[in-house]
C-alpha positions in Angstrom: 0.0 0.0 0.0 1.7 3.3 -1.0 2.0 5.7 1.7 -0.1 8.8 2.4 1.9 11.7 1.6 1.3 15.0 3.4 1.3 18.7 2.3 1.1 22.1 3.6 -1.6 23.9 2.8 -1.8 27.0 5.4 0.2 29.3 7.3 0.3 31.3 10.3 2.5 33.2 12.4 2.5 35.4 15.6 6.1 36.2 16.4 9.0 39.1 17.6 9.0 40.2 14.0 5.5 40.1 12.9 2.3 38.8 13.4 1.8 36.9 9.4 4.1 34.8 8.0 4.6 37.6 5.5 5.5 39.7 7.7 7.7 37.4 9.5 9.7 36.3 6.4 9.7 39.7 5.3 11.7 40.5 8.2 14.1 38.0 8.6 14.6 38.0 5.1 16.3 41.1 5.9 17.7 40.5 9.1 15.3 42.5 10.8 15.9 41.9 14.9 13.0 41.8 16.8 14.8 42.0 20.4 14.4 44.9 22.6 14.1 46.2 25.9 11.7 44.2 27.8 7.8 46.0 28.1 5.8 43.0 29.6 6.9 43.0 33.4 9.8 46.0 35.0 12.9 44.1 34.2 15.1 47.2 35.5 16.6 45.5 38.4 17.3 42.3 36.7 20.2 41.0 35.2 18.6 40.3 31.8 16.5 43.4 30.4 15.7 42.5 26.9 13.8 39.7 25.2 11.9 39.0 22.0 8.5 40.3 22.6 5.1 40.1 20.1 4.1 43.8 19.5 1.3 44.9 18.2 -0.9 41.8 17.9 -4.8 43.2 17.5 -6.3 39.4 18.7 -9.7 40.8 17.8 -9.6 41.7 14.3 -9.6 37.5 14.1 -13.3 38.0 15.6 -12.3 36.8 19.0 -14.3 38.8 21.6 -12.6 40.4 24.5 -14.6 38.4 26.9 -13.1 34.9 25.8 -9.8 36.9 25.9 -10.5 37.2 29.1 -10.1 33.5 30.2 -7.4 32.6 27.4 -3.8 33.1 28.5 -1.5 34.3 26.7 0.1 31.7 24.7 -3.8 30.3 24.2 -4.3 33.9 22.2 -1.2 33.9 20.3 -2.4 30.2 19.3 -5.3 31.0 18.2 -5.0 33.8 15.7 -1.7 32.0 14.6 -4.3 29.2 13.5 -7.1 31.5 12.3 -4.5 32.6 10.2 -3.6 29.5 8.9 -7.1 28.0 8.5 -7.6 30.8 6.4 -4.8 31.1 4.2 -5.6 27.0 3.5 -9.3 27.9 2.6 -11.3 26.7 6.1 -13.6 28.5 7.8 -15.3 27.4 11.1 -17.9 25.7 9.2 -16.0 23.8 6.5 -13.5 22.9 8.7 -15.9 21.4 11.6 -16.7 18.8 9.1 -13.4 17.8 7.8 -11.7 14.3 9.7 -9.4 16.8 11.2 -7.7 17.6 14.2 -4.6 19.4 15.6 -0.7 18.7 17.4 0.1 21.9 19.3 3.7 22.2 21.2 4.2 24.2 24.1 6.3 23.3 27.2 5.7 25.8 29.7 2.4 27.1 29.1 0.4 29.7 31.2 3.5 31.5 32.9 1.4 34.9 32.6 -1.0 33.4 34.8 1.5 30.9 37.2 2.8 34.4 38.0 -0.4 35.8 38.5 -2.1 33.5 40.4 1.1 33.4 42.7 1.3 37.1 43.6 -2.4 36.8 44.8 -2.1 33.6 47.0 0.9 34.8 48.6 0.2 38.5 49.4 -0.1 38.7 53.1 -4.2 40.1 52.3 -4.0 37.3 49.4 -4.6 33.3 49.9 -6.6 30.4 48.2 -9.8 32.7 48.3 -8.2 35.4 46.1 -7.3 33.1 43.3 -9.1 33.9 40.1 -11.4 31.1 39.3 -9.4 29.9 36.1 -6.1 30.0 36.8 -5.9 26.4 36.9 -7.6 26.1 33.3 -6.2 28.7 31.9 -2.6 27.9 32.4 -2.4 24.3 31.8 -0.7 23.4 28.7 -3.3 21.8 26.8 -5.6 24.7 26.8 -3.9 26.7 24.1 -4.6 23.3 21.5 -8.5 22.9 23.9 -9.6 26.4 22.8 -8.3 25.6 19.5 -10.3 22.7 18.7 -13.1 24.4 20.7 -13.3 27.5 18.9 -13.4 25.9 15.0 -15.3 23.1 16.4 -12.6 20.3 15.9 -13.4 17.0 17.1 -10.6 14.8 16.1 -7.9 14.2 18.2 -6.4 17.5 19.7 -3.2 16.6 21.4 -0.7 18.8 23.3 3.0 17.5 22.3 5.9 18.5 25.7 9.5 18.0 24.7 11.3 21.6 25.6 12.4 23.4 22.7 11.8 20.2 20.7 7.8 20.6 21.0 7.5 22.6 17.9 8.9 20.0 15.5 7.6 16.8 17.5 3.8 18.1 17.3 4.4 18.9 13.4 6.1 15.2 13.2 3.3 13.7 15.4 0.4 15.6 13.4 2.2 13.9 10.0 2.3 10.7 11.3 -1.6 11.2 11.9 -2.4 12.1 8.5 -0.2 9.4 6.9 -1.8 6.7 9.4 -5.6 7.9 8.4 -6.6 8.9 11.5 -6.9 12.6 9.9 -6.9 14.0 7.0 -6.1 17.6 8.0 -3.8 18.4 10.7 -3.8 22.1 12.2 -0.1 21.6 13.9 2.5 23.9 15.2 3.6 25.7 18.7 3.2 28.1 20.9 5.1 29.9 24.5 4.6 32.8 26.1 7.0 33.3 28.7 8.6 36.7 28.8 7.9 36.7 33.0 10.2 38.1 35.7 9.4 34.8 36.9 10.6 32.9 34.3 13.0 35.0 32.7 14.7 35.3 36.6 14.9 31.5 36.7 17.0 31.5 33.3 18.9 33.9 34.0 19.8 32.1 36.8 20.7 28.9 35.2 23.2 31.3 33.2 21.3 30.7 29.7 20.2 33.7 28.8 22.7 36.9 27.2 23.2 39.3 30.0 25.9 41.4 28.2 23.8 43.3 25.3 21.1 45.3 27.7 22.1 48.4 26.1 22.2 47.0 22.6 19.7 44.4 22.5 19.3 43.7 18.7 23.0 42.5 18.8 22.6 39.9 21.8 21.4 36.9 19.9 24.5 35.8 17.8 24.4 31.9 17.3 27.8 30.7 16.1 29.7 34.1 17.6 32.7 34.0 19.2 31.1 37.0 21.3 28.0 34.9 22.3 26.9 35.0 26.0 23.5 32.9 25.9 20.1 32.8 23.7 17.6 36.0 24.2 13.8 34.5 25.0 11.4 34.8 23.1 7.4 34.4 22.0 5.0 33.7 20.2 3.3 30.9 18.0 3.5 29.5 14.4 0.5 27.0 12.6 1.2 24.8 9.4 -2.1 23.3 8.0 -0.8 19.7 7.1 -3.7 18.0 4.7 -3.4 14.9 2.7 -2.3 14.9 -1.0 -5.0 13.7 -2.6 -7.8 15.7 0.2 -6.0 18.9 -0.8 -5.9 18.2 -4.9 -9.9 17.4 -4.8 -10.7 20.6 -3.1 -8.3 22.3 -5.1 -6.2 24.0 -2.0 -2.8 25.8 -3.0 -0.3 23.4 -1.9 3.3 25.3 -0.4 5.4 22.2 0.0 5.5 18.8 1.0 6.3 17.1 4.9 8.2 14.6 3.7 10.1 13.5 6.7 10.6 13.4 10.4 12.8 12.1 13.1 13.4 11.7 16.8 15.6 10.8 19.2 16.7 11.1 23.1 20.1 11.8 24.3 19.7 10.3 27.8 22.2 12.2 29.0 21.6 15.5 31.0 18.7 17.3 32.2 20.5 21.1 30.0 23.1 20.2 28.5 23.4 18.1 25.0 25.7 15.4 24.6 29.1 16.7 23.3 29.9 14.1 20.9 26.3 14.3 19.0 26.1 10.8 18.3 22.2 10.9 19.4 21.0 14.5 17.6 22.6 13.1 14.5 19.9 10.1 14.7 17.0 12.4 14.3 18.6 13.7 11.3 19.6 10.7 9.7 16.0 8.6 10.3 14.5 12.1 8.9 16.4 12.1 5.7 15.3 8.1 5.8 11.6 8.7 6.2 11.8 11.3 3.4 13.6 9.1 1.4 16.2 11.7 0.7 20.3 11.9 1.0 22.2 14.3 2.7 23.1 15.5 -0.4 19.7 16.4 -1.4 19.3 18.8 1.2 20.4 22.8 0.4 19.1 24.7 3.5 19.3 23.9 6.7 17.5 26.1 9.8 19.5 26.1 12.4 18.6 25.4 16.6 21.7 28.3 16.5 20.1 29.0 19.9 23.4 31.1 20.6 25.0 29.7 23.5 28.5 28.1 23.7 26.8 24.4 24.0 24.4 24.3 21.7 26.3 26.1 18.3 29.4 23.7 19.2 27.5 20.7 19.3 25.0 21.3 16.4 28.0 22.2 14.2 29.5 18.7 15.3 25.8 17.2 14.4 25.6 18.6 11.0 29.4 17.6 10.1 28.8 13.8 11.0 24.8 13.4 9.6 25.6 15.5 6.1 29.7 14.4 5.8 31.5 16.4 2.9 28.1 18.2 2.0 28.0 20.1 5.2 30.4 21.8 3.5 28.4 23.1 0.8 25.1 23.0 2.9 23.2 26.5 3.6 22.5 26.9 7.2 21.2 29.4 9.3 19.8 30.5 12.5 16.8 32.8 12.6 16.5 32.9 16.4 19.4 35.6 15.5 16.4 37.1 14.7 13.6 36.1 16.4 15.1 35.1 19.4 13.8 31.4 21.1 10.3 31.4 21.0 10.8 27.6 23.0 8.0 25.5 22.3 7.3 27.6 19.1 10.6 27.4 17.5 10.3 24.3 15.8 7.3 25.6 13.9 8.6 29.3 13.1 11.7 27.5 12.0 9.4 25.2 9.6 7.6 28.1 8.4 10.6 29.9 7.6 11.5 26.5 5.2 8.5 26.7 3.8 9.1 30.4 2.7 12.9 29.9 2.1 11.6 26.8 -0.8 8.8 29.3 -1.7 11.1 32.7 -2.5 14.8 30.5 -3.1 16.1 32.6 -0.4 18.7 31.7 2.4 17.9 34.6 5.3 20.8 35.3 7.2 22.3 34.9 11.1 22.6 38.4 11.6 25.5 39.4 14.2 27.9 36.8 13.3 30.9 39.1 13.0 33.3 36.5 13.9 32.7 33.1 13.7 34.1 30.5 16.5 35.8 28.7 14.7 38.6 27.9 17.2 35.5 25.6 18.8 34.6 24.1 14.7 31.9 26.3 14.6 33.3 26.9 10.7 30.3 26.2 8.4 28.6 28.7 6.1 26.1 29.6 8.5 24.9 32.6 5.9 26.3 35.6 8.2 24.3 38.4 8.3 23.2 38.6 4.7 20.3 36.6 3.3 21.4 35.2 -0.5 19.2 33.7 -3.4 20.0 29.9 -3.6 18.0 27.0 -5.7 16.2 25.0 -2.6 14.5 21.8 -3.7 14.4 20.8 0.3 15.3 21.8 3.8 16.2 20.4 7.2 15.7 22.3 10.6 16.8 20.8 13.9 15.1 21.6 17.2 17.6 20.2 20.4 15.7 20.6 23.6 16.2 20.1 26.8 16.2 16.9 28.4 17.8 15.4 25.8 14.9 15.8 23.1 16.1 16.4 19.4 13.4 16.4 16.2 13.9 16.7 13.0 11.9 17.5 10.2 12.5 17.8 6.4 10.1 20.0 4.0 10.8 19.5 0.3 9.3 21.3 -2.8 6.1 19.9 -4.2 6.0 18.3 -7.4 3.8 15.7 -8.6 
């Protein structure tokens, strides 16, 4: 029995550098930085000042009314106008859509945090306790509610599942949601991620665990510089990213415009360390190799690559080492990139963004850059072409993007150019 093969019909995007994919691409295209000063909470005491922050996001020109706002945290709105987005741009409205066999794979690994820290001031506060706790915080900041109010709000009854695996959770719900489609439990899959955790809260416990830069405050559009010699840690970030993954031969009936195929995916564990990836990159390397399997494609096929590139001394070093041992001699010649230069690390949205960003890059034959990498480490065989700072024009029949989280999870997923 041949295999169903899976397509992406539908985009969305609520990020640091614009809330449509247009926008988005637009911007990173021309390595636009979307970090600043931090708006969301009074960072002025703390160590870290600056993050990737959604600005400007107008949640109710997507008809949501301000009183469902009202019991939707924030990673739940970003979610769901990420996906009204998409469901649009693929042809769905509530009603069509409600009677499609679809459902939906959402990533996001911390959820709520607007509402943890919330809901923690007020029980607490020497006046506070458990009777001063807003009704819904539990609801409202549990992980699951961003994909529930999803599948609630366009009425979708298939399975609606919320995928947890760090930074990984992007790529592993888009992986999960095409193993749906190709098993028949689904013929359309609205899959992606979403985070929302720009908090003193959160942002104090990272900075604590020494992963976040600390030494751009006053120059915040230069802090995230994956690959640098001068990197000091990744810069946080938000937001959410949707790809509408539909069946071949679903999407050619209706006659949906089709942006590019899923054609592979792969997983792995490191079992090795809570933060920290293996050194050696044996594991990683797995999820790349039983992606480019699954797609039924070499390493040489591959011309782009979006990089994890989350900036920190770990990470680039390792992932370099990955990339060098999955692709061999092609490495060489292999386009990579990191657009959290850009974007910053939108965590349990990454994986998506980054997938969007292949989609586009296939779309336009466009490379976007890693902006601030002014000198490349290459003392620690960080000594790829990692595309600094300027974007370039390239022939791309398929891409590869990496998402390394911690715990040990690493996904990988591989889009490739439709064709018939």
């Amino acid at each position: 029995m041949q295999r169903r093969r899976v397509v992406i019909t539908g985009l969305g995007a609520v990020t640091p550098v614009g809330n449509s994919p247009e926008e988005a691409w637009e911007a990173v295209k021309n390595g636009r930085s979307g970090v600043s000063k931090i708006t969301l909470f009074d960072a002025s005491d703390y160590q870290v000042q600056i993050a990737a922050e959604v600005k400007n996001l107008d949640v109710t020109r997507y008809g949501i009314e301000h009183r469902a706002l009202r019991k939707m945290a924030r990673f739940t709105q970003f979610l769901l106008c990420a996906s009204a987005q998409a469901l649009q741009d693929a042809g769905y409205t509530k009603e069509t859509i409600s009677k499609e066999k679809s459902g939906l794979v959402i990533g996001s690994c911390m959820g709520g945090m607007d509402v943890y820290e919330d809901s923690y001031k007020k029980y607490y506060d020497p006046n506070g306790g458990p009777s001063r706790l807003p009704p819904l915080s539990m609801p409202m900041l549990l992980s699951n509610e961003a994909a529930a109010n999803v599948s609630m709000y366009f009425d979708i009854h298939g399975p609606a599942l919320t995928i947890g695996t760090a930074c990984a959770s992007g790529s592993d719900a888009i992986g999960t949601a095409l193993d749906l489609i190709r098993s028949g439990r689904s013929d359309i899959c609205v899959a992606g991620g979403t985070e929302a955790s720009i908090t003193g809260f959160s942002i104090g416990c990272y900075s604590t665990l020494q992963a976040l830069s600390s030494h751009f405050n006053d120059a915040p559009e230069k802090a995230s510089r994956p690959f640098d010699k001068d990197r000091d840690g990744f810069v946080m970030g938000e937001g959410a990213a949707v790809l509408i993954l539909e069946e071949l031969e679903h999407a050619k009936k209706r006659g949906a415009k089709i942006y590019a195929e899923l054609a592979g995916y792969g997983s792995s564990s490191d079992a090795f360390h809570i933060t920290a990836p293996r050194k050696d990159g044996e594991i990683a390397k797995l999820a790349i190799e039983e992606a480019l399997r699954d797609a039924n494609l070499k390493p040489e096929d591959i011309q782009y690559y979006n990089a994890h590139g989350t900036s920190t001394r770990a990470n680039d070093i390792c992932e370099t080492k990955v990339l060098k041992m999955a692709f061999g001699e092609h490495a060489k010649k292999l386009h990579v990139s990191s657009t959290k230069s850009m974007t910053g690390h939108m965590i349990g949205a990454a994986g998506a963004i980054e997938a969007l960003f292949c989609v586009k890059a296939i779309n336009d034959n466009f490379v976007p850059p890693t902006i601030n990498l002014d000198n490349a480490d290459t003392e620690n065989g960080c000594d790829l072409d990692y595309t600094p700072n300027k974007g370039c024009s390239a022939e791309i029949n398929a891409t590869a993007s990496c998402s390394l989280g911690f715990g040990g999870h690493n996904a990988c997923l591989v889009i490739k150019k439709f064709t018939e």
